[in-house]
C-alpha positions in Angstrom: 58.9 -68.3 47.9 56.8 -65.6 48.8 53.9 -66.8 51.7 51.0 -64.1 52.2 50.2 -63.7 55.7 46.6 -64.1 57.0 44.2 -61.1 57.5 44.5 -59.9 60.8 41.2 -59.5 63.2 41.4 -55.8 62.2 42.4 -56.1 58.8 39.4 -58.3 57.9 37.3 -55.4 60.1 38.1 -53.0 57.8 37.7 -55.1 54.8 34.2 -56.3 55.7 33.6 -52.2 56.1 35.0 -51.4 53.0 32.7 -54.5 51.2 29.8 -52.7 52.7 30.4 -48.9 51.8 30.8 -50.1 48.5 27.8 -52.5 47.8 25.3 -50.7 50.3 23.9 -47.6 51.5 25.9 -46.6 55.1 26.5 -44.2 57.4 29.8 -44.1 58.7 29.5 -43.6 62.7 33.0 -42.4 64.6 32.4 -44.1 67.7 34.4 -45.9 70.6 33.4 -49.2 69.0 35.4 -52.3 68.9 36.3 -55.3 67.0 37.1 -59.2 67.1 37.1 -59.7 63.1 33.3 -59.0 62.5 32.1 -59.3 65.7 31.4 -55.9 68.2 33.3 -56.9 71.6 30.9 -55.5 73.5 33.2 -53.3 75.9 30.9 -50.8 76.4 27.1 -50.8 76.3 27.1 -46.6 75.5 29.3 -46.7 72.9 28.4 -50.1 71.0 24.9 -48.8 70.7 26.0 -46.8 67.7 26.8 -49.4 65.7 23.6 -51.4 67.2 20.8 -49.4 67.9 21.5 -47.3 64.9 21.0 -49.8 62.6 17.8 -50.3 63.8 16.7 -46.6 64.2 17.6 -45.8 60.4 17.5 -48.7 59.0 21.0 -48.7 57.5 24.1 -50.4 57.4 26.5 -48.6 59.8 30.4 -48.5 59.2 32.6 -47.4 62.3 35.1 -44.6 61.1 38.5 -46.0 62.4 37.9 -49.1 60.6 37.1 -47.3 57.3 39.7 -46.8 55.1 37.9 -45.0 53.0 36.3 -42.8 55.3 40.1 -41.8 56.1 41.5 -41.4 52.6 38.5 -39.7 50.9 37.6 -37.6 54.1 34.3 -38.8 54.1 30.9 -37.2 56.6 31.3 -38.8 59.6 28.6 -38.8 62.6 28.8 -38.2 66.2 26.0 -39.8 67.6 25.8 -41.5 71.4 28.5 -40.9 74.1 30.7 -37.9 75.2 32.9 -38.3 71.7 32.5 -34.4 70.7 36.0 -33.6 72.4 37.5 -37.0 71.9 36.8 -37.8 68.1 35.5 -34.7 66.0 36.7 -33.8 63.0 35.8 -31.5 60.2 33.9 -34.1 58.3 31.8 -35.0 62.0 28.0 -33.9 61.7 26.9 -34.4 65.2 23.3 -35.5 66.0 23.0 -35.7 69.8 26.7 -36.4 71.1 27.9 -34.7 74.2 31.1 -33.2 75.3 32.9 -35.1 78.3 34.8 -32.3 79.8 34.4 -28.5 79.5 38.4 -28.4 80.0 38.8 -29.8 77.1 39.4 -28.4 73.8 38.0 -29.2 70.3 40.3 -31.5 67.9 38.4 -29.9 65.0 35.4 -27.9 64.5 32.7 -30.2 62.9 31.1 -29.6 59.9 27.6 -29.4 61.5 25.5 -29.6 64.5 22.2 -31.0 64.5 21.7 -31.2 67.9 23.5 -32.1 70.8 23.2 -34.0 74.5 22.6 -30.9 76.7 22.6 -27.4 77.4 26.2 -28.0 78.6 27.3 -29.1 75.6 25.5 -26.5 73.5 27.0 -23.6 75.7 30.7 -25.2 75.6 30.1 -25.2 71.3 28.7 -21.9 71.5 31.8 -20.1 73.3 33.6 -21.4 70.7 31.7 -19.7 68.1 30.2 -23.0 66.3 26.3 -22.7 65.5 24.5 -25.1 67.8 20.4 -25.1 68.0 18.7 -25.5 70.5 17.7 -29.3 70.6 18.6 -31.8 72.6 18.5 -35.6 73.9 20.9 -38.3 73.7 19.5 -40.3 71.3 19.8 -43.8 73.6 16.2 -41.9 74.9 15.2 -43.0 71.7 15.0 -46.9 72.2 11.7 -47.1 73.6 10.9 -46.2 70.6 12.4 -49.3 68.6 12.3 -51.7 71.2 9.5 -52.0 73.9 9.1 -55.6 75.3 6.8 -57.1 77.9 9.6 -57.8 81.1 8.5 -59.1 84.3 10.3 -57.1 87.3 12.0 -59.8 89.4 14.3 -57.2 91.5 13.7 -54.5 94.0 16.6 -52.8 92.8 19.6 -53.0 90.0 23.0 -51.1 90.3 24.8 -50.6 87.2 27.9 -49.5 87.7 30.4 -47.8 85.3 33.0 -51.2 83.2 35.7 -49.6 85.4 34.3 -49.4 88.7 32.0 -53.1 88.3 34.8 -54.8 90.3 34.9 -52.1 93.3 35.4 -53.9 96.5 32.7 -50.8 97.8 29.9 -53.2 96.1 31.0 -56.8 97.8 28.6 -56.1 100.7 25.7 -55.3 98.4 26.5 -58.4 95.6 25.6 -60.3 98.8 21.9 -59.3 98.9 19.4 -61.4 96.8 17.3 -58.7 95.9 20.0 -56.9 94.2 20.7 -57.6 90.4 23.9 -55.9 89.2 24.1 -55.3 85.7 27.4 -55.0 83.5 27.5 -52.1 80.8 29.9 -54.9 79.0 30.7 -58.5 78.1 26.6 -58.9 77.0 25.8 -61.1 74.3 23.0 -59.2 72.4 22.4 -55.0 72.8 19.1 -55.9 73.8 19.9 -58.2 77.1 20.7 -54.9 79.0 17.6 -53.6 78.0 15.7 -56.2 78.9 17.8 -56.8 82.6 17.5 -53.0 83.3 13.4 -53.4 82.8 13.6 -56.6 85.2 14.4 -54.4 88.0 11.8 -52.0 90.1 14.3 -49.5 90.7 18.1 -48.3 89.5 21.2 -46.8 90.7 23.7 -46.2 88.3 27.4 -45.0 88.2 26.9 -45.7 84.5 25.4 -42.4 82.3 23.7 -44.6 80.0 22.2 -46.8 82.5 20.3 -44.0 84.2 19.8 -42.8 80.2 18.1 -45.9 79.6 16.0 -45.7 83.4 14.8 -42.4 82.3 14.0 -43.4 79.1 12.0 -46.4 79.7 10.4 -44.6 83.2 12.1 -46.2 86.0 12.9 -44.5 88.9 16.8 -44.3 89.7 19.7 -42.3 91.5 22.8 -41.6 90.2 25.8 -42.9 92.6 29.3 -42.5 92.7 31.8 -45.4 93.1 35.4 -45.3 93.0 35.9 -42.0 92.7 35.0 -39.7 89.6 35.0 -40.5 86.0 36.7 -39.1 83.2 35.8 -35.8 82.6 33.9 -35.6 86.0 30.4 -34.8 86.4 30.3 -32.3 83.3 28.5 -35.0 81.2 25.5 -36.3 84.0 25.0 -32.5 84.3 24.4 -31.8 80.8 22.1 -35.1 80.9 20.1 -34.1 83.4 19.4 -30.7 82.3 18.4 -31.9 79.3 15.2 -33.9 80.7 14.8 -30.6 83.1 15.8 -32.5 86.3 19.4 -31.6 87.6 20.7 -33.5 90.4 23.7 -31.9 92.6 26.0 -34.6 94.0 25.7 -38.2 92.6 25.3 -40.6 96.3 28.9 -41.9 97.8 28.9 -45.4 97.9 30.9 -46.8 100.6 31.4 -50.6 102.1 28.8 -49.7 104.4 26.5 -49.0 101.9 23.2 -50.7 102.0 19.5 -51.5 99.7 17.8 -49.1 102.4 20.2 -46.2 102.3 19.8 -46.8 98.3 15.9 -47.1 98.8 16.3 -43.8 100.7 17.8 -41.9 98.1 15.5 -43.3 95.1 12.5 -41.5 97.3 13.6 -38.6 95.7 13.6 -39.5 92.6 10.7 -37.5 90.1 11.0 -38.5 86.0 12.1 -35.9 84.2 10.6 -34.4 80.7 12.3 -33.7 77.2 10.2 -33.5 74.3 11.8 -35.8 71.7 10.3 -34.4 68.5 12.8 -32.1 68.1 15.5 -34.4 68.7 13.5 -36.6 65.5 13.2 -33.9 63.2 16.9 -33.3 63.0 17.9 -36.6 62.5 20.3 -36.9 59.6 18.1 -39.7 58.3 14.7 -41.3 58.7 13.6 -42.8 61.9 11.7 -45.9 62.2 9.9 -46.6 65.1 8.3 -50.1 66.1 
């Protein structure tokens, strides 16, 4: 007697993707997004925003490559959209509209099949030398959520620190999780896209180990430092460089955080702080598809 198994968590992923490529208009995002059955796991705020915000900027369904089957076996256009995923998931089906690369080291898996625009100058150069036509627009589009969402928040803290998923538990920070006036906000484990918005915009000021939480600060006009905690990231600083370029305000050293670390030495370094600039039309008129804005 034969017994079928059940669909595994993936399986039914990739069968809920395939049901939507079929019956609907998609994009198909390649992206560092995850799964439990249907449900996003929320692991990282950067990456999950493709298959969030996305949705909400074109207004169409989005299907993540690695659980299309499809996509795979027909070779389908795939976008590269938010995050550093130029070096890390290209290949010769990836348009990219505003990805980054994480570390100049690094080579290409594939050359894409176009470039709309990209994160940086960095990014742009790295393409360049490598003889792959790149224009000359840029932005991440995560500076584009203004855009869609824009809600009233009341600011509650004098400062929130958003430190990178791996470096949230960081002995470094025990002193300053002691301080009421402190909110620390996780990049993961959030229960809708929006939440981290809307914590982010509860807060007077930001320091962030996170690229996408001083994304966001600059996006929404909040003034914020960029801060180092256990040590650097993948791909070092290559990818807050060719951030910060892009809104013509480079930064040299991100500040050291030790255990002695306090809000004042924080406060300090947020005096310094002046928004930067990037004109997003550009960026819009490139898109692969039609933004809406709220």
């Amino acid at each position: 007697m034969n017994i079928k198994k059940p669909f595994s968590k993936r399986s039914l992923a990739k069968f809920v993707n395939m049901a939507r490529e079929v019956c609907m208009p998609s994009v198909i995002v390649h992206a560092f997004v995850f799964f439990d059955g249907r449900k996003v796991l929320s692991r990282n705020w950067g990456d999950d925003i493709n298959y969030f915000f996305l949705q909400r900027l074109w207004h169409k369904a989005i299907v993540c490559y690695d659980y299309s089957s499809l996509a795979h076996r027909f070779k389908r256009t795939n976008y590269l959209i938010i995050g550093s995923s130029l070096t890390l998931l290209c290949n010769r089906q990836s348009i990219v509209w505003g990805a980054g690369v994480i570390d100049d080291a690094k080579e290409l898996p594939a050359h894409p099949k176009k470039v709309l625009a990209v994160r940086g100058p960095l990014s742009r150069k790295y393409l360049l030398d490598r003889g792959i036509e790149c224009p000359a627009v840029y932005g991440d589009p995560a500076l584009l959520v203004p855009k869609v969402y824009h809600p009233s928040v009341t600011k509650k803290y004098k400062l929130g620190i958003i430190p990178h998923y791996s470096d949230y538990g960081s002995p470094l920070l025990d002193k300053l999780k002691q301080d009421p006036g402190i909110l620390f906000i996780r990049m993961e484990g959030y229960r809708q896209w929006t939440d981290v918005v809307d914590l982010i915009l509860s807060c007077e000021a930001i320091a962030s180990s996170s690229l996408h939480g001083l994304i966001l600060s600059e996006a929404y006009h909040i003034p914020n430092c960029w801060i180092e905690i256990e040590g650097t990231l993948l791909g070092g600083h290559f990818k807050f460089h060719d951030f910060f370029l892009s809104i013509g305000r480079d930064r040299a050293l991100p500040l050291q955080i030790t255990a002695e670390t306090t809000k004042e030495s924080l406060s300090e370094a947020l005096d310094s702080w002046v928004a930067g600039y990037i004109d997003l039309e550009p960026l819009i008129k490139q898109s692969p598809f039609k933004c809406y804005f709220s």
